[in-house]
C-alpha positions in Angstrom: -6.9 -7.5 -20.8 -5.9 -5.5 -18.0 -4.3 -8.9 -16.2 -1.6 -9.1 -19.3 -0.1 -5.0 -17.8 0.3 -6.2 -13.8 3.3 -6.4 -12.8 3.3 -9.3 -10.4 6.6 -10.9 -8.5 7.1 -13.7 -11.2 7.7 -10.7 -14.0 10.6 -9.6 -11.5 13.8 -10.9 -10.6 14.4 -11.7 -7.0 17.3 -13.9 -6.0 21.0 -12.8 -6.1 21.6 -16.2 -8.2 19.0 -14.9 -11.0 20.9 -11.1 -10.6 24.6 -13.3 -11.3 22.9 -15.0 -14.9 22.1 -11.8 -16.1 25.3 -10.0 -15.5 27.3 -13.0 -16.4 25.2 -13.0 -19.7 27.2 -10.3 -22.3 24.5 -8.7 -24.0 23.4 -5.0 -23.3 21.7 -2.3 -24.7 23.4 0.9 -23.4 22.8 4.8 -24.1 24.6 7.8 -22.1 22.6 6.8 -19.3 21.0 4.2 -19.2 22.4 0.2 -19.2 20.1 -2.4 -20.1 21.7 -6.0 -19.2 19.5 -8.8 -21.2 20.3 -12.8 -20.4 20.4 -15.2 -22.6 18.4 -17.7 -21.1 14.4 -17.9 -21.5 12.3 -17.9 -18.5 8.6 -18.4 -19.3 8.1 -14.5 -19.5 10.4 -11.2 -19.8 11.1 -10.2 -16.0 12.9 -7.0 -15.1 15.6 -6.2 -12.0 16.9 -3.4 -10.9 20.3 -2.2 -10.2 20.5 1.4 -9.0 23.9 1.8 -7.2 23.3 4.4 -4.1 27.0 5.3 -5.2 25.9 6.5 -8.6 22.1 8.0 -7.7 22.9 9.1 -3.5 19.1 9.8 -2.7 16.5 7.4 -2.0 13.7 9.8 -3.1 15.6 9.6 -6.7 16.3 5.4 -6.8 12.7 5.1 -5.7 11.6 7.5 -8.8 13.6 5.7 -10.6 12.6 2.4 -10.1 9.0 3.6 -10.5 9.3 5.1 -14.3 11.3 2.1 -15.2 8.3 -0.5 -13.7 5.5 1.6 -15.4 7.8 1.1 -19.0 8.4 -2.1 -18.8 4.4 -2.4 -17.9 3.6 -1.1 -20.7 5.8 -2.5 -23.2 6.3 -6.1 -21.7 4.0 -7.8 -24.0 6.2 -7.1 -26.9 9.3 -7.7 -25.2 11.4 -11.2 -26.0 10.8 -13.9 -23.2 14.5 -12.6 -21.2 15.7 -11.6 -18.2 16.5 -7.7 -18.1 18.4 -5.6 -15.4 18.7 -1.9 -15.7 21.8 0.3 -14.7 22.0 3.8 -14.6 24.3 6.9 -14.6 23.9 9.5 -12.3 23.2 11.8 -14.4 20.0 10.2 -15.3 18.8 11.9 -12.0 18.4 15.3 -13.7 16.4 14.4 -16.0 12.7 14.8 -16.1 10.1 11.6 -15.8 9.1 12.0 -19.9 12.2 12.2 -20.5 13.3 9.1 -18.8 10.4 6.9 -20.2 10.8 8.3 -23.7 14.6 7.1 -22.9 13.2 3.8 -21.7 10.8 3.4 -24.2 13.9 3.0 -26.9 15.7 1.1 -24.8 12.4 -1.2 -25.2 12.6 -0.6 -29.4 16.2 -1.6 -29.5 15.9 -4.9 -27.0 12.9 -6.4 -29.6 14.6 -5.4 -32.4 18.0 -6.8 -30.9 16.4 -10.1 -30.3 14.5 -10.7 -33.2 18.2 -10.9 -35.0 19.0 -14.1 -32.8 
């Protein structure tokens, strides 16, 4: 049970050429600040890459944080979440906001991406 919440390096993405199929793909989810980039391909899970700009968020305490929240949401919710490639984008305003208020952000995000793909 506990096996299916890891998050191991084959539910991430790590080459630049996985990065480019995503961003080439035109699907999104986006909210004031938050961009959620989905691919259209299917890999044999969901996977999840980051893409925190230092020009938008200038600290690396707050990318870090970041990065942190979104990994424990994606965690939790990748078991529902369509077998796609996601890569989140963020504002910089996103940095004044609180953790909970970040994951609750995340979380639907998460709602919108199932219910998104279960229309195609």
């Amino acid at each position: 049970m506990a096996e299916q919440f890891c998050f191991r390096r084959n539910s991430r993405l790590t080459t630049a050429s996985e990065f480019n199929a995503v961003f080439k793909s035109n699907q999104k989810i986006a909210d004031s600040l938050i961009t959620l980039l989905i691919s259209k391909k299917n890999p044999k899970q969901p996977r999840l890459g980051f893409a925190i700009a230092k020009k938008q968020i200038k600290k690396a305490v707050e990318r870090n944080r970041l990065k942190r929240i979104f990994r424990e949401s994606f965690r939790l919710h990748q078991t529902q979440l369509p077998d796609k490639d996601f890569v989140i984008m963020v504002r910089h305003k996103i940095q004044f906001k609180s953790n909970q208020q970040i994951f609750n952000l995340m979380k639907k995000n998460w709602q919108a991406v199932i219910l998104k793909c279960e229309k195609f």
